[in-house]
TORKOL-4160 file (C-alpha; in steps of 0.2 Angstrom, whole numbers, padded with zeros to 4 digits, m for minus):
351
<pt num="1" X="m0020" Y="m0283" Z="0168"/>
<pt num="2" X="m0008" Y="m0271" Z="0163"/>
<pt num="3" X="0012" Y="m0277" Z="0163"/>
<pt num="4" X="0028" Y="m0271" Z="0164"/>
<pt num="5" X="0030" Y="m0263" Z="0145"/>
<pt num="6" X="0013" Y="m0253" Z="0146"/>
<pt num="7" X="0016" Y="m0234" Z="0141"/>
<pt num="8" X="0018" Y="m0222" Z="0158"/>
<pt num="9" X="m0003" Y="m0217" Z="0158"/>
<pt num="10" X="m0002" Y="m0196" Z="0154"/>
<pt num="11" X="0003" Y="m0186" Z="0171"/>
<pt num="12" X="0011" Y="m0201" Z="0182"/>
<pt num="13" X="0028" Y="m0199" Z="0189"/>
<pt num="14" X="0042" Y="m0211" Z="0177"/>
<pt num="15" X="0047" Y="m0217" Z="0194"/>
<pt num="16" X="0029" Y="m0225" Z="0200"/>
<pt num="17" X="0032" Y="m0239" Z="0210"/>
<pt num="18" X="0027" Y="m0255" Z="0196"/>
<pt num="19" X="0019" Y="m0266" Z="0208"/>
<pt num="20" X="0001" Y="m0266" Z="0220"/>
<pt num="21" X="m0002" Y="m0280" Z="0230"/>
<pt num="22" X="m0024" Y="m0278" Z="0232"/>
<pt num="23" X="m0030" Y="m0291" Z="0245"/>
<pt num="24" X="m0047" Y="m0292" Z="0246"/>
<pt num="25" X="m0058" Y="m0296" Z="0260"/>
<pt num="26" X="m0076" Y="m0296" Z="0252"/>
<pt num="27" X="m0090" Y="m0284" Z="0254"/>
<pt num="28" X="m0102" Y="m0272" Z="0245"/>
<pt num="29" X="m0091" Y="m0269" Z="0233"/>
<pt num="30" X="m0093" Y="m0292" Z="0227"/>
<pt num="31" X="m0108" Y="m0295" Z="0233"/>
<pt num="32" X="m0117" Y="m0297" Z="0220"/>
<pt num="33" X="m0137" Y="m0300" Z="0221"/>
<pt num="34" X="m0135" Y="m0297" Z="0239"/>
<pt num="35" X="m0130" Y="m0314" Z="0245"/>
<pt num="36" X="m0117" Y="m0322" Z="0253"/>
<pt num="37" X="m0115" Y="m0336" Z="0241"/>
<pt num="38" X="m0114" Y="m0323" Z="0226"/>
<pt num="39" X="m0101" Y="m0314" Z="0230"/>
<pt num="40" X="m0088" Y="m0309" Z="0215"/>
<pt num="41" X="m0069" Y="m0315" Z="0216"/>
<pt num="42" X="m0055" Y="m0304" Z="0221"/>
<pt num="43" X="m0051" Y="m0305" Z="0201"/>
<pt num="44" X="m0069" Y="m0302" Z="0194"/>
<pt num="45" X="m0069" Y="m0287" Z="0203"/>
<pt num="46" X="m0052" Y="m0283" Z="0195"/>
<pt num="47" X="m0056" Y="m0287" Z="0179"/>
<pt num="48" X="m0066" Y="m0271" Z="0176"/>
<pt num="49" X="m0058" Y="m0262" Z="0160"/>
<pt num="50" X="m0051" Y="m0247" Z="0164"/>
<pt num="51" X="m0045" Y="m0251" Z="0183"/>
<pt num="52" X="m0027" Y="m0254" Z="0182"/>
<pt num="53" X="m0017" Y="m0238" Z="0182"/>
<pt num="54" X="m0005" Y="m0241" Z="0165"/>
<pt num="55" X="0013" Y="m0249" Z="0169"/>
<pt num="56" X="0007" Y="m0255" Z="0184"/>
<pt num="57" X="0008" Y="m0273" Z="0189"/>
<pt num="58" X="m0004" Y="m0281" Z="0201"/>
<pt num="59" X="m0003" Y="m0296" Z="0212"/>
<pt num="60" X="m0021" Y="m0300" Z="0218"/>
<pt num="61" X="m0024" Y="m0311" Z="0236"/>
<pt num="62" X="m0040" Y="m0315" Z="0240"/>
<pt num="63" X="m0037" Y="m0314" Z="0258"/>
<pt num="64" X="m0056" Y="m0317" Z="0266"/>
<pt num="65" X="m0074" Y="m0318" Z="0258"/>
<pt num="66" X="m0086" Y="m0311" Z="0272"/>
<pt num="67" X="m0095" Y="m0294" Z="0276"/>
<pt num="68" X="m0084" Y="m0283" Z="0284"/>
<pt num="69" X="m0095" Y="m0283" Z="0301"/>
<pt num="70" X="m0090" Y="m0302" Z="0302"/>
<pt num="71" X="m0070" Y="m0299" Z="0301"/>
<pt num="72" X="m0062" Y="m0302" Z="0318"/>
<pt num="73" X="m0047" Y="m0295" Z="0325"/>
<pt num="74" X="m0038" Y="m0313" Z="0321"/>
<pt num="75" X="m0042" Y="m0308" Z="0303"/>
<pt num="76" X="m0032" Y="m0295" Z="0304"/>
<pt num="77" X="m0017" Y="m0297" Z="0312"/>
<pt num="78" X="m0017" Y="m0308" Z="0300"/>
<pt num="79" X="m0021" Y="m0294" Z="0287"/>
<pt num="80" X="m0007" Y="m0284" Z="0293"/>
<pt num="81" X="0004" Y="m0298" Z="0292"/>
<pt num="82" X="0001" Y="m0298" Z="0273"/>
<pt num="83" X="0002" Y="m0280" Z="0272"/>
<pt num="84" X="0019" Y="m0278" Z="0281"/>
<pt num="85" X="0028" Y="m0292" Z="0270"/>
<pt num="86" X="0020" Y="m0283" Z="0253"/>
<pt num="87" X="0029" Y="m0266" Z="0255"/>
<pt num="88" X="0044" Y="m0276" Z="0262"/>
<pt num="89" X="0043" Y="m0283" Z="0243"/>
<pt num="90" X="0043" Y="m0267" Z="0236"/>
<pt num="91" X="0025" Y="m0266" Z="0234"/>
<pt num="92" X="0010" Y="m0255" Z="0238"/>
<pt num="93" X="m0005" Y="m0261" Z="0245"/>
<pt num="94" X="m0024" Y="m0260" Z="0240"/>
<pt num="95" X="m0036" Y="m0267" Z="0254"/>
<pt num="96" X="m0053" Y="m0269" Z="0248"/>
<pt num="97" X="m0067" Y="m0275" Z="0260"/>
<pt num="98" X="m0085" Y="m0269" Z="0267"/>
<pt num="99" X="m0088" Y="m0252" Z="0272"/>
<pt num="100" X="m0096" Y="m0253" Z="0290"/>
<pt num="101" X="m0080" Y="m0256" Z="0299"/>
<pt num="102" X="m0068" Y="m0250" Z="0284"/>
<pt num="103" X="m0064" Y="m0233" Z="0294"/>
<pt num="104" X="m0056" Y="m0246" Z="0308"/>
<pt num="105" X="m0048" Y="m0257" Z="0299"/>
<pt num="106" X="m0039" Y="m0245" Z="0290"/>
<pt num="107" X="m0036" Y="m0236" Z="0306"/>
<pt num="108" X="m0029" Y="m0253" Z="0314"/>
<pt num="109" X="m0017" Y="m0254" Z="0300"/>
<pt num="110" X="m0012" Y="m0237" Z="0301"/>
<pt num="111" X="m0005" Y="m0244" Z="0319"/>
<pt num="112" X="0001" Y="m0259" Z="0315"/>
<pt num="113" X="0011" Y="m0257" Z="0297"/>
<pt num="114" X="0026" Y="m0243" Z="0300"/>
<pt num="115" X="0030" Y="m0240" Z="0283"/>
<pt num="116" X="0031" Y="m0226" Z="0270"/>
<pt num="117" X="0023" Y="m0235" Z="0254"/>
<pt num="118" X="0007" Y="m0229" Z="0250"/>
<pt num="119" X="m0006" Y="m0242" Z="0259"/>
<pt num="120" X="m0025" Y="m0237" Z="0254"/>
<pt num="121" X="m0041" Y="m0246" Z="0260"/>
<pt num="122" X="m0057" Y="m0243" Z="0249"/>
<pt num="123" X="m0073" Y="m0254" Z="0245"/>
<pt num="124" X="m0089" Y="m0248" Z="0237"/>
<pt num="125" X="m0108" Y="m0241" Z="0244"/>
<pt num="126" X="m0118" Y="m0250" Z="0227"/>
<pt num="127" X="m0119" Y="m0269" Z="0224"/>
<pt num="128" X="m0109" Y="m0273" Z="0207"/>
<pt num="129" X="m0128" Y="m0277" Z="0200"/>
<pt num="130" X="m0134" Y="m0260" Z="0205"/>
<pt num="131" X="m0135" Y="m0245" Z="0194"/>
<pt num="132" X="m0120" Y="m0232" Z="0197"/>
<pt num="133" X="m0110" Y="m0246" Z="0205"/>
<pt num="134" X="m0095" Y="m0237" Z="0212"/>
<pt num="135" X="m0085" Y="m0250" Z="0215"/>
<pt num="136" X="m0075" Y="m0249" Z="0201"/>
<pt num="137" X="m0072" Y="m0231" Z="0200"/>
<pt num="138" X="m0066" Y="m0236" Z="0221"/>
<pt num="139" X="m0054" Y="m0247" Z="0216"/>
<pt num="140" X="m0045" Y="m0236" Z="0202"/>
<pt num="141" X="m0043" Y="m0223" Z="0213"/>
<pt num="142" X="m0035" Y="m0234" Z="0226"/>
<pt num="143" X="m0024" Y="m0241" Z="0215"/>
<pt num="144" X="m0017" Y="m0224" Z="0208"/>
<pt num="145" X="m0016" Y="m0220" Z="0225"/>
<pt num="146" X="m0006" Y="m0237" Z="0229"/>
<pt num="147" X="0008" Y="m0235" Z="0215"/>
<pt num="148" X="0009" Y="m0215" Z="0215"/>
<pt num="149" X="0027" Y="m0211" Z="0226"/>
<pt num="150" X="0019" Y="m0194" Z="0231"/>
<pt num="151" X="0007" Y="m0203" Z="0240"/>
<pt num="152" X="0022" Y="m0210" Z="0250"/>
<pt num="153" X="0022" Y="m0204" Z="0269"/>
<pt num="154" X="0004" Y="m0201" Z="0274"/>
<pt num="155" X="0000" Y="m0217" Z="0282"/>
<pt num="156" X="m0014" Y="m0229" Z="0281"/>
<pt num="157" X="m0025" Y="m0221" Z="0266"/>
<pt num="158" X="m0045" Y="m0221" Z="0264"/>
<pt num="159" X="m0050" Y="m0218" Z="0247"/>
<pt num="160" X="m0068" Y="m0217" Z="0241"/>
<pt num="161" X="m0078" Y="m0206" Z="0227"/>
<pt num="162" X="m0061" Y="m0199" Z="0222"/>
<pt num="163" X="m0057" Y="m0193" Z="0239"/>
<pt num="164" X="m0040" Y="m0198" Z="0250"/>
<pt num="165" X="m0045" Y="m0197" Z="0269"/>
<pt num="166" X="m0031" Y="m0202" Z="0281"/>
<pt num="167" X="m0036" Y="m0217" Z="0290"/>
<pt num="168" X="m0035" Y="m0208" Z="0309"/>
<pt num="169" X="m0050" Y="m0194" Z="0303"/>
<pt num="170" X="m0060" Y="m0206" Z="0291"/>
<pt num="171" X="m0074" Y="m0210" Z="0297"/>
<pt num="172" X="m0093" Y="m0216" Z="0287"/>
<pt num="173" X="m0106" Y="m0202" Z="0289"/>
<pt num="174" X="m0119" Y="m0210" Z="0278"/>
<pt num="175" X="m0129" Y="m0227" Z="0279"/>
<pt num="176" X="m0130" Y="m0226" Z="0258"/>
<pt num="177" X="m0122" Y="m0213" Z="0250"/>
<pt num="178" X="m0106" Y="m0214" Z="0239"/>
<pt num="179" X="m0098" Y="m0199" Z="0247"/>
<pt num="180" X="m0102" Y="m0206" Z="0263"/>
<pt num="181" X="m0084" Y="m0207" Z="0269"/>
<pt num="182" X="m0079" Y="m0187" Z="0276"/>
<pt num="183" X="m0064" Y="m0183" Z="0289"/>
<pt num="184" X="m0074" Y="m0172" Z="0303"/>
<pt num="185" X="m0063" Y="m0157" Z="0309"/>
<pt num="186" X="m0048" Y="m0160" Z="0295"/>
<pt num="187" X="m0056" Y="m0164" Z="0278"/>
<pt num="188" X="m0046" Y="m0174" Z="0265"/>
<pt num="189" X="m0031" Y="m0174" Z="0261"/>
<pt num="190" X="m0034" Y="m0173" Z="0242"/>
<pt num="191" X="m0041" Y="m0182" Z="0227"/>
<pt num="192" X="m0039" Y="m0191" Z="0213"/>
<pt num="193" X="m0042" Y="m0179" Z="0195"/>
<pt num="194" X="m0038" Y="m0190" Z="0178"/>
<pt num="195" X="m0033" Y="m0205" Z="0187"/>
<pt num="196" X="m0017" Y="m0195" Z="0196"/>
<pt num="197" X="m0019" Y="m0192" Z="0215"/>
<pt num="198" X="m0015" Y="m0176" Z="0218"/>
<pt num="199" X="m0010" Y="m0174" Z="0236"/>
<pt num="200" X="m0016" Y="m0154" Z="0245"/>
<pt num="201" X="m0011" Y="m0157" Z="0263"/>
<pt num="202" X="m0001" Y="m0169" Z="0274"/>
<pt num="203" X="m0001" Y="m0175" Z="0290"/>
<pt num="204" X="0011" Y="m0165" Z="0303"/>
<pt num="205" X="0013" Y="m0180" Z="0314"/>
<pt num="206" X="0011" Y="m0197" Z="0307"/>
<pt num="207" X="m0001" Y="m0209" Z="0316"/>
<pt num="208" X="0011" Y="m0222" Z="0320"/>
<pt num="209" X="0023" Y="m0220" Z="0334"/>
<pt num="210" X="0033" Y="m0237" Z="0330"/>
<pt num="211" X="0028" Y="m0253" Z="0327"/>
<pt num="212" X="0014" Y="m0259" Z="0337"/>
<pt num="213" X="0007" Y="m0276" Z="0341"/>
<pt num="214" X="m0011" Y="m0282" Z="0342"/>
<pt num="215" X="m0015" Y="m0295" Z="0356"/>
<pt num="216" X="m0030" Y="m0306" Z="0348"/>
<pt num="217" X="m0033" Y="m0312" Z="0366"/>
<pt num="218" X="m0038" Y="m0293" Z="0374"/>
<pt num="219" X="m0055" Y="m0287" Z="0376"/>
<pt num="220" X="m0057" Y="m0269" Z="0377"/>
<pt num="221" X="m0075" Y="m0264" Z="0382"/>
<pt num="222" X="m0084" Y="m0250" Z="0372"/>
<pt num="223" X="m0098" Y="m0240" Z="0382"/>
<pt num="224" X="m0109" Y="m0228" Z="0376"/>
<pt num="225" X="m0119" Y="m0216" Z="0386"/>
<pt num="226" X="m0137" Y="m0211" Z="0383"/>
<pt num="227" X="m0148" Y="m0198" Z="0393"/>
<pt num="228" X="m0157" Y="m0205" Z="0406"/>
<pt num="229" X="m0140" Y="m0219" Z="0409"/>
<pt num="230" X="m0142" Y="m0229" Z="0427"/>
<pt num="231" X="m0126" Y="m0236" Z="0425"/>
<pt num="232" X="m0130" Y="m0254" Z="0423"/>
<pt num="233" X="m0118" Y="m0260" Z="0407"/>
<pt num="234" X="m0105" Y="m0250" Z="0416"/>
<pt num="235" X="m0109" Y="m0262" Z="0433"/>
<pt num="236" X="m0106" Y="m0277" Z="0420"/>
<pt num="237" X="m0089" Y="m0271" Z="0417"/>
<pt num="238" X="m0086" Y="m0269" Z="0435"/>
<pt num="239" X="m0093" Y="m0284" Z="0440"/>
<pt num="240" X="m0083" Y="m0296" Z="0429"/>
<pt num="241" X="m0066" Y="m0286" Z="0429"/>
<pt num="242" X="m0057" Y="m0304" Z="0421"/>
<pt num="243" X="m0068" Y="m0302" Z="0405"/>
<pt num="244" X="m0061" Y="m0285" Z="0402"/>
<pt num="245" X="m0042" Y="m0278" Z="0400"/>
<pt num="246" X="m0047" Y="m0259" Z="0398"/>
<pt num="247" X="m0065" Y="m0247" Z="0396"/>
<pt num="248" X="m0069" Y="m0233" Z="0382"/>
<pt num="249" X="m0081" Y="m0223" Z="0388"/>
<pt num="250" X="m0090" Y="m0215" Z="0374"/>
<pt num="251" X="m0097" Y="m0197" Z="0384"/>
<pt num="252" X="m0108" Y="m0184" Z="0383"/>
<pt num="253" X="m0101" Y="m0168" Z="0373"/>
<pt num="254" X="m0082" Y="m0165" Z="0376"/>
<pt num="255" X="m0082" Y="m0177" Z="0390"/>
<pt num="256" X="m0095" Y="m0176" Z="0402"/>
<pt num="257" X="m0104" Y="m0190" Z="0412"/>
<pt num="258" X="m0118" Y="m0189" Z="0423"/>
<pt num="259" X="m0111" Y="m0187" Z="0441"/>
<pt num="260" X="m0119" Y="m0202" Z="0448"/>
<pt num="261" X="m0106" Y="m0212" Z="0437"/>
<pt num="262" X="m0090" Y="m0204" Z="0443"/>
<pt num="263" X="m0087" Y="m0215" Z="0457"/>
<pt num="264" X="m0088" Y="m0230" Z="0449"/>
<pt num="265" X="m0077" Y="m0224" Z="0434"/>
<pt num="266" X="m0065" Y="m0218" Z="0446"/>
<pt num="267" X="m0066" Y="m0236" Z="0453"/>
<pt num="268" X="m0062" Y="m0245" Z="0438"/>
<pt num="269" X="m0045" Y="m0234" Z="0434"/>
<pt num="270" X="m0038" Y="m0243" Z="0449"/>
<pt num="271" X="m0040" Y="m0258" Z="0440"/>
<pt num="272" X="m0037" Y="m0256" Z="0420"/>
<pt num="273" X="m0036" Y="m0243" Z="0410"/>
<pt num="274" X="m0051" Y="m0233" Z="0406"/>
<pt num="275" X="m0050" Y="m0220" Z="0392"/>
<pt num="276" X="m0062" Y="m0204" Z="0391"/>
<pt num="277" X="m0070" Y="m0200" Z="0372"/>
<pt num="278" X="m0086" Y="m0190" Z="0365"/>
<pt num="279" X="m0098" Y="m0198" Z="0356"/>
<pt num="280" X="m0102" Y="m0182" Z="0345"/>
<pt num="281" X="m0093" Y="m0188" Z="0331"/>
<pt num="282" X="m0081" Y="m0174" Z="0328"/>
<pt num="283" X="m0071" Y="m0163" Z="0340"/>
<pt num="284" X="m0059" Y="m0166" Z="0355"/>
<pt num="285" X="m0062" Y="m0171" Z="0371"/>
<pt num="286" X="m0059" Y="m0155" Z="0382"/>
<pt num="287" X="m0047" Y="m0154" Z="0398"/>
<pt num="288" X="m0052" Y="m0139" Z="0410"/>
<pt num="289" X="m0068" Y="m0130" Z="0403"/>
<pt num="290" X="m0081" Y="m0138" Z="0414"/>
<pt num="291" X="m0076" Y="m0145" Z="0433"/>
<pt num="292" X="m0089" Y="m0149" Z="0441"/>
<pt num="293" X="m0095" Y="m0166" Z="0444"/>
<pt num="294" X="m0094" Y="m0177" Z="0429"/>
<pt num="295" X="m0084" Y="m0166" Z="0419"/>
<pt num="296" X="m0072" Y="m0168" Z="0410"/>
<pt num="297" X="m0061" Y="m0158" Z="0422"/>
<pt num="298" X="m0068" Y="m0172" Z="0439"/>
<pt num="299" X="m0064" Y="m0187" Z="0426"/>
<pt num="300" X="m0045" Y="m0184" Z="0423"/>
<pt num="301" X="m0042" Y="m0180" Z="0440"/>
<pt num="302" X="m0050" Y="m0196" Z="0443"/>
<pt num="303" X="m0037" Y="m0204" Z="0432"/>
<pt num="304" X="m0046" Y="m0206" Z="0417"/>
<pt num="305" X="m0035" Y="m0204" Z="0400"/>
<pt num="306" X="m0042" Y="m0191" Z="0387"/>
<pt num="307" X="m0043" Y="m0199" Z="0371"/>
<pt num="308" X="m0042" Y="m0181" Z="0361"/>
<pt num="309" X="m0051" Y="m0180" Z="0344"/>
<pt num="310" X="m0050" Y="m0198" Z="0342"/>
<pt num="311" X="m0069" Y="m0206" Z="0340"/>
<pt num="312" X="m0074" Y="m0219" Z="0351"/>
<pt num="313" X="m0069" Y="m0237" Z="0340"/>
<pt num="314" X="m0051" Y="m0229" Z="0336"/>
<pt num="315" X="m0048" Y="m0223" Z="0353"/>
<pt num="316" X="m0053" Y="m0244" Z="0359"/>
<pt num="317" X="m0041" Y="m0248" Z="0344"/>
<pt num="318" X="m0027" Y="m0239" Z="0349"/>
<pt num="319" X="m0031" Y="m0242" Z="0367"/>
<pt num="320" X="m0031" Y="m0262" Z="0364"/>
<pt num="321" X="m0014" Y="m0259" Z="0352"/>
<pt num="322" X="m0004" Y="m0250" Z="0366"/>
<pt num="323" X="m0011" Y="m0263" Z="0380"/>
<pt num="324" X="m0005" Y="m0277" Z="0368"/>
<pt num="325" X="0012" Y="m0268" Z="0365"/>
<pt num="326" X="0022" Y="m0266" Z="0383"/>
<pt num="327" X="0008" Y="m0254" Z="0394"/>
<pt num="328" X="0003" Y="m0269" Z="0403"/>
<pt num="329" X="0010" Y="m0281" Z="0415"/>
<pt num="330" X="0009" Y="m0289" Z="0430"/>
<pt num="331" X="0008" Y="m0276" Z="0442"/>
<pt num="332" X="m0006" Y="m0267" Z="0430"/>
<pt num="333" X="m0006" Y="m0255" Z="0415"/>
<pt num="334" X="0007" Y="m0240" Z="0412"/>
<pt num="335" X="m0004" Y="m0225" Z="0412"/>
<pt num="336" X="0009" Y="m0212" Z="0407"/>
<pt num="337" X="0013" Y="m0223" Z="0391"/>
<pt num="338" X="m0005" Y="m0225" Z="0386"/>
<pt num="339" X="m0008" Y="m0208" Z="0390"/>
<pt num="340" X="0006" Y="m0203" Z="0380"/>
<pt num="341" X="0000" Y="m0212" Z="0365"/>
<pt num="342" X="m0018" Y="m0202" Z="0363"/>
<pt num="343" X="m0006" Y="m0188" Z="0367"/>
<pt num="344" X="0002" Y="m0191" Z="0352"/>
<pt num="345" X="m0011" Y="m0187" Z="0340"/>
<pt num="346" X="m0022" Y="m0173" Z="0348"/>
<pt num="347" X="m0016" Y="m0160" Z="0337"/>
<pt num="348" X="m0009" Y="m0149" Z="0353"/>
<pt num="349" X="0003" Y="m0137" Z="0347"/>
<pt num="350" X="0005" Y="m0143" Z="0329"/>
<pt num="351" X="0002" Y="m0132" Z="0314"/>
């Protein structure tokens, strides 16, 4: 580790913050061998020569041990917990965990933590044993990331294969590729050259609105339509109204369902809230192009809220964040609040 005395590294700002707290949560990027019981230590993975940006002190937590698509949403509220009382310290913040549900966890984050010190979530696509392990290339980008002041301001960070992704548009494209993490519709927001971040566009409207809470306790269904759809997991939801505090639906196109499934949507608004997203992967959801049945058109009429160009998973993220944070009560949900906080971050408007 490199301490307080090292020389500034050529090309850093005198005034980079000193300290990165890195909380690991396991994945890819410890799993040696492939197994659950050879999984590398949060310092192991650290102690790669090379990682540490010079003059900067690191305070290493190994938070959790597991495959990202075992963390649950206890894991991290407590996460953010960790993350809010780091950058109160003075410190930025490494997360490093699995990749498959990286894009949400960093987006959850990006909810939760209202901050302006640089926060960045990276893992690795390679086992450590693997030739062209990018683990370690991952984590010394993050960390330059994490203690660079011009990375102050952008939010919850994604950085991967010397790429800086803000968390709202980051999203995995690829099942094994080291450049699998891309922003659909934005691109990055820069990279890292030489070790320096260098920072090429920022966000006009930060993701966070103000400091919201995240209620273990709510469920928020996900449902994604498929040709040929009957409606049968969207009659489960119905059904059993107490399991469930909210619906996405994940549509057809810019947000189009088939007509036969408009009444029982419409239905389910009475009830909870029930937000309308596509399931293309990029794009917005649209709001008068189409009007016939189904479209997207018929389902806001109906009540449904547009989640904009927020995919799916986020949209149920943000969804169960804004339910956990005041829109919701006993005399139901507040529609104009949770429709106000897609709103926030369609883009309308904005350069």
């Amino acid at each position: 580790m490199a301490d307080d005395t090292a020389p500034q590294q050529a090309g850093t700002p005198a005034d980079t913050p000193r300290r990165v707290t890195v909380l690991t949560l396991g994945g890819t990027i410890s799993a040696r061998g492939g197994g659950a019981d050879a999984r590398l230590t949060g310092r192991e993975v650290l102690d790669t020569p090379g990682i540490t940006p010079a003059g900067v002190q690191v305070d290493l937590h190994d938070f959790r041990r597991v495959p990202s698509s075992s963390l649950t949403f206890e894991d991290l509220t407590a996460l953010a917990d960790e993350v809010r009382r780091a950058v109160a310290a003075g410190s930025g913040v490494v997360v490093v965990q699995g990749t498959d549900t990286l894009e949400e966890t960093a987006f959850l984050l990006d909810l939760l933590c209202t901050t302006e010190r640089p926060i960045a979530v990276t893992g690795a696509m390679r086992r450590p044993d693997l030739p062209g392990a990018d683990g370690p290339a991952n984590l010394a980008a993050a960390l330059a990331v994490a203690a660079d002041p011009g990375c102050q301001g952008l939010g919850v960070l994604v950085v991967l294969a010397d790429e800086i992704h803000a968390a709202r548009h980051a999203t995995k494209a690829h099942t094994t590729s080291v450049a699998t993490f891309a922003s659909p519709g934005a691109g990055p927001l820069g990279g890292v050259v030489e070790g320096v971040p260098r920072i090429l566009l920022r966000p006009t409207v930060p993701t966070r609105m103000c400091g919201l809470n995240l209620d273990p306790a709510l469920r928020i269904a996900l449902l994604t339509l498929s040709l040929g759809d009957t409606g049968e997991l969207l009659d489960a939801v119905a059904e059993h109204p107490e399991r469930y505090d909210g619906l996405v639906v994940a549509a057809f196109g810019a947000g189009h369902v088939p007509a036969r499934l408009v009444e029982p949507l419409a239905a389910l608004t009475a009830r909870m809230p029930v937000v309308l997203a596509s399931r293309t992967g990029a794009g917005t959801t649209l709001s008068h192009t189409y009007r016939g049945p189904g479209s997207e058109a018929d389902l806001l009429h109906r009540g449904l809220i547009p989640s904009g160009p927020l995919a799916p998973a986020k949209a149920r993220l943000l969804l169960h964040a804004l339910l956990s944070s005041g829109a919701r009560g006993p005399a139901g949900y507040d529609r104009p609040r949770i429709t106000a906080g897609f709103a926030h971050l369609d883009g309308a408007g904005l350069a």
